[in-house]
N, C-alpha and C positions, 0 to 999 in steps of 0.2 A: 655787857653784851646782850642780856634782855632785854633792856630797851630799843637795841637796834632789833630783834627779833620784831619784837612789837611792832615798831615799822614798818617793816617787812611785811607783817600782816595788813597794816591798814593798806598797804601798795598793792598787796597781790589782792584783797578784796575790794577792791573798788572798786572792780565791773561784776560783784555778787549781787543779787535783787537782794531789795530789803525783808522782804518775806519769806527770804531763806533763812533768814537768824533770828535770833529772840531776846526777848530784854533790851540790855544797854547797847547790844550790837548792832540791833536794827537803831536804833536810835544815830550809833556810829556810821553808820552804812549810807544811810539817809542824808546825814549831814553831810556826806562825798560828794552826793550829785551836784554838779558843777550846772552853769548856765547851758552850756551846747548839748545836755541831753533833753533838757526842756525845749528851747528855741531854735529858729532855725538855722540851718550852718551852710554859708554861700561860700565857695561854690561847694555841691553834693560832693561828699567823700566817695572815689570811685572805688569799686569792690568786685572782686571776681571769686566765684563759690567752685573747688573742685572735689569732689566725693564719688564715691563708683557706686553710692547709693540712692537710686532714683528718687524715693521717697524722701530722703534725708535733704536730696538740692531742694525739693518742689518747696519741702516745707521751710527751708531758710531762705529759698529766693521769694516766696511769698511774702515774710516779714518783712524785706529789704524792701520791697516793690513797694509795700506798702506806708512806707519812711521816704515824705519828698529832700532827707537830709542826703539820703545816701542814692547814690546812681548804680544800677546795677549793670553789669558792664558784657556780662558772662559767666556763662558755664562750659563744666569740664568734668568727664569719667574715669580721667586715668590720666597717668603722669606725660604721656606723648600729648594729648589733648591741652591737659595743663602747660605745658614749656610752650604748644601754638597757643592759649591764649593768653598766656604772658607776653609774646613778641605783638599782640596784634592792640596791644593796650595799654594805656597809660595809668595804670590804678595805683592806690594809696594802700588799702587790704585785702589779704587774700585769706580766705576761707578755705583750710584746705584739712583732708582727712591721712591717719595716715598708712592708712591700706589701703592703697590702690589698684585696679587689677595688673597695671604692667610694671609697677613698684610701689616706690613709698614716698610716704608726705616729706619723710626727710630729706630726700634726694630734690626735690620741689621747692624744699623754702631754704636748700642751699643752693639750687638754682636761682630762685627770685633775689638771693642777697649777692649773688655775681651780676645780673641784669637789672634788677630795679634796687638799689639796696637803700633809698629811702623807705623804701614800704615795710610795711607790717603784715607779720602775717600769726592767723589765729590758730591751731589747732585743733579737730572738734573730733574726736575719738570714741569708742566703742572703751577705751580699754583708760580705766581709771588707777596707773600704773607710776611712781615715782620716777624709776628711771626714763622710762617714754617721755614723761613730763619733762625731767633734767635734759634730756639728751634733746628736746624740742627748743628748749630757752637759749642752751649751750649753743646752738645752731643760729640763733636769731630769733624765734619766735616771742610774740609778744602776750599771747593768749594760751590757755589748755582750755579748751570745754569737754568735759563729758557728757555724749548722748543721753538721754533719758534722765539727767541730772542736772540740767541745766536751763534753771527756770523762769528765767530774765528772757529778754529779748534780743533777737542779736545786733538788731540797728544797736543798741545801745552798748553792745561788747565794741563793735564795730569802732564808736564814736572816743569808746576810751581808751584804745590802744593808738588811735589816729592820733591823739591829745596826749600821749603821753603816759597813760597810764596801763594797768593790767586787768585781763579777764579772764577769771579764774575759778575754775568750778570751789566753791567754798570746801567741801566737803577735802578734794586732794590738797586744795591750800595748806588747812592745817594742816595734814601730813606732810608737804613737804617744810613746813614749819618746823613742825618738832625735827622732821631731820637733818635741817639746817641748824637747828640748836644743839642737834648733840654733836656734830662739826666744829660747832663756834660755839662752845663750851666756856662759861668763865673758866676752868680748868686748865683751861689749851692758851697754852702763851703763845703770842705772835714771834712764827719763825723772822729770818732774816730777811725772807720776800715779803713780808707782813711791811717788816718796821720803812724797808727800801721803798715800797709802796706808799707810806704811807709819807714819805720825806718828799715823794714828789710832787705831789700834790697841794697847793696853792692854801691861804685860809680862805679864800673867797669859792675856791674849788671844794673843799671841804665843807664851809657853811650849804651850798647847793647841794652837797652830794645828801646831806642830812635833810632839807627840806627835799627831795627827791624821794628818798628815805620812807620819808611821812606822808608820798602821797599824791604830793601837788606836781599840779601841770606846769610847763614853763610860762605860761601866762600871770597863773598866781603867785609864783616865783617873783617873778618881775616886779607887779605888785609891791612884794611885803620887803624885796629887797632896794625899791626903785630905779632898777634899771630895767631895759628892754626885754622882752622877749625873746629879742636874736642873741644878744647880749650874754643870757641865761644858757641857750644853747649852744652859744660859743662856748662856755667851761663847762657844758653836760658834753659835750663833743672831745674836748683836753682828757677829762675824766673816764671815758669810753680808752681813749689812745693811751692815758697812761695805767689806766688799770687793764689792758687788752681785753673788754670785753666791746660787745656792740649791742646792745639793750640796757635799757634800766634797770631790768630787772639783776640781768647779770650784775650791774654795776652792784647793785644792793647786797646780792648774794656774797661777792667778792670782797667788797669793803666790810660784809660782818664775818667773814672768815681772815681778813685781814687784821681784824682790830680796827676799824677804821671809824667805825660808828659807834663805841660803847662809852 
């Protein structure tokens, strides 16, 4: 079951900058960046930022603006503002905080997964908190950043949760790490939903969920397994429906508390 932690970690760090870690990590880190955070990605990932923090939009919409990868679509103050620019747009990410002045980011990205429920959405919080984090993912979300700790760029969180992957402030990763490991404890035998789980699921659903596991996008997937892209997403799609979650991440979290990955 370590070694699905492990996994775990390379998934949830992959939208960490390399300058956040040291030694073999940055080395690890570095080796993630895939081709679409270097070159450019047609057409622009559309993205809309909602925060009740003036200074917090100026400075993420500035990044965006300044990324011809990403389209910047909108802004938004508060969760009424946010549900109108969700109906007035067709976007891929959404940027959202989750104190609002007329609610919460939660109520927002369980909105967005009833009306747009392709999209992804990022978390970018004040409050560097596990269960916030948990109850973010639980919901759909695809990202946690923490303010003033989060020192990569967001076109580039942006680009890797759009692709499949996670952006994740390093620092709560690990924590939510180790408290996924004492969850999924070699110790803790897989109950009967574990074993049920795990009988439904295909070996070709199985081999994916593992390469998912480790990191990689459905593109790369496709790749090292030579099938398609759509292909890939057809049984990350099975694996979402029979593990009842609806992110990767969840997926990950689920199959190491399942036994699925050890």
């Amino acid at each position: 079951m370590a070694n699905s932690i492990h996994r775990f970690a390379n998934l949830a760090q992959e939208g960490t900058t390399p300058g956040a870690m040291a030694g073999s990590d940055t080395h690890t880190a570095t080796a993630a960046w895939t081709y679409y955070l270097d070159g450019p990605l047609q057409p622009a990932v559309g993205v809309i930022v909602v925060d009740d923090d003036a200074h917090i939009r100026r400075v993420i919409s500035q990044e965006l603006l300044a990324d011809a990868r990403i389209d910047l679509l909108g802004q938004a103050d508060s969760l009424r503002t946010g549900k109108r620019l969700m109906a007035q747009h067709a976007f891929s990410v959404m940027l959202v905080d989750l104190n609002l002045g007329d609610g919460s980011g939660y109520e927002l990205i369980e909105h967005m997964k009833a009306t747009h429920p392709r999209a992804e959405a990022i978390v970018i919080s004040a409050t560097e908190d596990e269960q916030h984090a948990i109850r973010a993912f639980e919901l759909g979300a695809a990202g946690y950043l923490v303010k003033n700790s989060w020192f990569d760029n967001f076109p580039q969180a942006v680009l890797q949760v759009v692709h499949g992957g996670a952006a994740i402030t390093p620092s709560l990763a690990r924590r939510l790490l180790k408290r996924i490991d004492g969850v999924a404890s070699p110790a803790s035998a897989p109950g009967p939903r574990a074993q049920q789980g795990g009988e439904k699921l295909t070996g070709r659903e199985r081999e994916i969920l593992h390469l998912v596991a480790s990191g990689y996008t459905s593109c790369e997937i496709g790749k090292r397994l030579g099938i398609s892209d759509q292909t890939v997403n057809a049984h990350v799609k099975n694996v979402y429906r029979k593990l009842q979650v609806r992110t990767r991440i969840q997926a990950v979290i689920q199959a190491s508390q399942w036994g699925l990955l050890g």
